[in-house]
N, C-alpha and C positions, 0 to 999 in steps of 0.2 A: 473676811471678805469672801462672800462667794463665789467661786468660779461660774464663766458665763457656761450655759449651755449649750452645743453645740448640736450637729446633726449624724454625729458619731458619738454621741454620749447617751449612754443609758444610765434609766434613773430607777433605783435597788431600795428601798424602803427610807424615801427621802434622803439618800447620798445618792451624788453626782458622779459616777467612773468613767471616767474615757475611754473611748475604745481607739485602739491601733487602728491605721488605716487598713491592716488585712481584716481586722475583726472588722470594721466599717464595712467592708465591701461584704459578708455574710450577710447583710440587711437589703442588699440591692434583688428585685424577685429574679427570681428565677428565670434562664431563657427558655426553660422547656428541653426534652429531650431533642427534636430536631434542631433547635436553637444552637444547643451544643454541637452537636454536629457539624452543623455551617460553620458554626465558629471554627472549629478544630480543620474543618475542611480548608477553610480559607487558610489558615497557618499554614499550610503545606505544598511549599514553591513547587513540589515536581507534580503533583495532582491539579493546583491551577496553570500551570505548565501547559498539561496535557489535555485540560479544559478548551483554555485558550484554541489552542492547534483543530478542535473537534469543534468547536463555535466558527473557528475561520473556515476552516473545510464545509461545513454546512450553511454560512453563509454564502461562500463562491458557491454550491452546488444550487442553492435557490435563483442567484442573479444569477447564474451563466446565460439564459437566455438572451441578456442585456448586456452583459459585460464582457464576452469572451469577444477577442480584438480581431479573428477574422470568424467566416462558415464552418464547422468541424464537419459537415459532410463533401464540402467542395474541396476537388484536389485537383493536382496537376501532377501529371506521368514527367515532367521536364523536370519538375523540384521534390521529386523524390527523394527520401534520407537526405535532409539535411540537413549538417551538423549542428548541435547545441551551440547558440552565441549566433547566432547566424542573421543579418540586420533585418531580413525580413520576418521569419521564425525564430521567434528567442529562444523557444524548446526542441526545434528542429522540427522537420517533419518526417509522415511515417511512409510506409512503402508506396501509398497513393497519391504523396504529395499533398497531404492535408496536416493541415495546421495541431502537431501535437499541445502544446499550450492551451487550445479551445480543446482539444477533443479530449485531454484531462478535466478540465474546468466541466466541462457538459456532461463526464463519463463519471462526477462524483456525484451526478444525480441517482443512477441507476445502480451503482454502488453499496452508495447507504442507504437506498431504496431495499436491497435485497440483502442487505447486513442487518438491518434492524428491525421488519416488518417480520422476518420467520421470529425472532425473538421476542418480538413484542405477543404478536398471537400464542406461543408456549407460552409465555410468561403466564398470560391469561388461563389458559387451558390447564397447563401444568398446577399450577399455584390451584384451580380449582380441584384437581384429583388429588393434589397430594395433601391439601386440607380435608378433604372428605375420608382419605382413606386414612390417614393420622387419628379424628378427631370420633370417628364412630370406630376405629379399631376392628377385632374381631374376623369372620371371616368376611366382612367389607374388605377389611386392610390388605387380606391375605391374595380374595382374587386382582386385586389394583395393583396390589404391589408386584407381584409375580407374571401378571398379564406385564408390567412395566419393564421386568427382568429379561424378559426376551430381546428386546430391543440393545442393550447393554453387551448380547454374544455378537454384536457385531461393529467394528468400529465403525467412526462417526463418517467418515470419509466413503468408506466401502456402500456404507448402510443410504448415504446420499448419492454417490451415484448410482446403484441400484433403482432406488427408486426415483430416480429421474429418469431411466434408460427407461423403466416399463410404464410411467406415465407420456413420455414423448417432450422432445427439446420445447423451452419458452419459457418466460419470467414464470408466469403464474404456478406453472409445476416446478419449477426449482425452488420457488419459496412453501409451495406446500412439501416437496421433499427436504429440505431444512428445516418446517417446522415439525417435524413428524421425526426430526433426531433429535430435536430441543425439547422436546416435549417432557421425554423419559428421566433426562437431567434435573430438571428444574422440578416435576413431579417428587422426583425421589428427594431433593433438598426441600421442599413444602412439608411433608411426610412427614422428615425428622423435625425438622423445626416447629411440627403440630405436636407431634408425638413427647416431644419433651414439655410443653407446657400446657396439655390438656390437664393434669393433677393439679394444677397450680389456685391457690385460693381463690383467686376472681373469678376462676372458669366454677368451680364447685356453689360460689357467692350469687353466679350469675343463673345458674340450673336451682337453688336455693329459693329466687325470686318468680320460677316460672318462664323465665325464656326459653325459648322453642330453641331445638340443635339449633335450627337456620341462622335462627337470630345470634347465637354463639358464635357458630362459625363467621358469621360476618361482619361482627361488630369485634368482641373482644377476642377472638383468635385472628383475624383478619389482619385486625389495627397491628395484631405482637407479630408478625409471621412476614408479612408485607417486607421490613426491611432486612431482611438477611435474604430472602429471595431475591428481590430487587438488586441487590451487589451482585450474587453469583449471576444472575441475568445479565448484568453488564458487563460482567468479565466475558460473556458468550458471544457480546455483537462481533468482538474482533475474529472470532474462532467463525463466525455467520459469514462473515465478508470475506474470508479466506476462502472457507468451503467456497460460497456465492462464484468467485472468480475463479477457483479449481473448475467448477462445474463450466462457466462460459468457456473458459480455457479449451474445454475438450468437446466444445460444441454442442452441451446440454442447459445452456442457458440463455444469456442474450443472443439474438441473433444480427449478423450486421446486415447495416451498417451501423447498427445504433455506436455510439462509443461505449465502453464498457470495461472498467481495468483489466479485467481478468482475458476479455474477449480481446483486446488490443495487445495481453501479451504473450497469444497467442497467434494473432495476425503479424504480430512484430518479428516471430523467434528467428525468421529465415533470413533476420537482418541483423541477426546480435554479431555476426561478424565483420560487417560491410559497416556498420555504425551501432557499437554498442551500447552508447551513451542512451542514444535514444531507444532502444527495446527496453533499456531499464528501467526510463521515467514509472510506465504504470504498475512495475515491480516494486519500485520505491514508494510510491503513492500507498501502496496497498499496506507496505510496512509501516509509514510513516503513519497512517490512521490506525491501524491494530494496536499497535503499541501505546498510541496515546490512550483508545479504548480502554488497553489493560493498566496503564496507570496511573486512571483517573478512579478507573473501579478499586485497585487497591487502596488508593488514598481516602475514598468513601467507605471501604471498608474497616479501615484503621480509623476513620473518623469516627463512627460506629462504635466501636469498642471502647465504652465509656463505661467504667465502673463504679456504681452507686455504694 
């Protein structure tokens, strides 16, 4: 009697073998390389952890105009510092008597406005110098890369407020002085990660067929290079959103009244004695999203790391 055929059985020159259910699952196609990833991504409680926390933060920063429970510009000199728990201000309020709770909620706009907008333009920029000067070599390589080395004798801190001091205080020059320190980073990881798979058979397969450099660099070096930039990029917003608020902090960036974490804990400091609780809130706010930044970027990172 012959055995029925199944949808785990392979059939070998008219004999019937069964396959294991691990051999079985060998026949299911493929997710693809990003596939993997997500999957792997998703397994990993502390990376959707820290997803979650960066999805709620940017949804409160989108609705705050709707959802914050009083004005974050309107104060009162009588309800000045008022402690955390407090039945009107649940977060207390700050030295003008306005509503910390709203002026958190509203100040995660401008926030992750200047955390991830310099970021996202280096990314751009960067990722284009450092694929151009990786993938043509030579002295292309030499003047990019060494015009890029300049930037690197100064740290990232010193090197941002410098140039925020000689462009003059406001959003728009603090994000171009952040992107102008992000730039050199994210260049120099493009670079290497060109410069190690320009040999690589496809690339030689592809120059074989007549593709122009252009078309190289942005088709199959592009597609291989995109994701290891992309992770150190995201490890950088939290390192953005620091500097971002170093810079309000010391009067080179938002101006008030706007709310602004960095700006508020610097309007707050002459109050870390009278009421500490509340000078800390946008101290905590600012940890509480970097850290999640950074790891969400290492769990994408280790996602990544799939060996064929």
């Amino acid at each position: 009697m012959t055995a029925p055929v199944t949808a785990a059985s392979i059939a070998l020159d008219g004999a019937v073998a069964t396959a294991s259910p691990v051999e079985a699952e060998a026949f299911v196609p493929s997710r693809g390389f990003w596939g993997h990833v997500g999957h792997r991504l998703v397994r990993d409680p502390v990376a959707m952890a820290a997803g979650a926390v960066i999805l709620f933060i940017v949804a409160v920063a989108i609705l705050s105009p709707w959802i914050t429970p009083m004005d974050p510009y309107k104060g009162s000199m009588l309800r000045r510092l008022r402690p955390v728990g407090d039945a009107t201000y649940w977060l207390g309020s700050d030295e003008l008597g306005r509503d910390m709770l709203s002026r958190l909620m509203v100040g995660a706009r401008l926030s992750l406005f200047m955390g991830v907008t310099p970021v996202l333009i280096a990314f751009a920029i960067g990722s284009a110098i450092g694929i151009l000067a990786g993938y043509v070599g030579g002295w292309t390589n030499t003047i990019l890369m060494r015009t890029i080395d300049v930037f690197f004798a100064f740290p990232s801190v010193l090197l941002a407020i410098a140039l925020s001091g000689a462009l003059g205080a406001g959003i728009f020059n603090a994000i171009v002085s952040l992107t102008c320190v992000f730039v050199p980073q994210i260049a120099r990881v493009a670079e290497s990660v060109t410069t190690g798979i320009r040999r690589r058979d496809y690339i030689d397969a592809a120059k074989l067929s007549g593709a122009s450099a252009l078309t190289i660099m942005r088709v199959q070096v592009l597609g291989n290079v995109v994701g290891p930039i992309f992770v150190y990029a995201t490890s950088l917003i939290s390192v953005s959103m620091i500097l971002a608020s170093g810079l309000s902090f010391l009067g080179l960036g938002v101006r008030p009244p706007e709310p602004e974490w960095g700006l508020m804990l610097n309007t707050l400091r002459t109050a870390i004695y009278v009421n500490p609780m509340v000078a800390a809130l946008p101290g905590l706010a600012i940890f509480v999203v970097s850290i999640s930044f950074n790891l969400f970027s290492d769990g994408l990172r280790t996602a990544m790391e799939i060996r064929q």
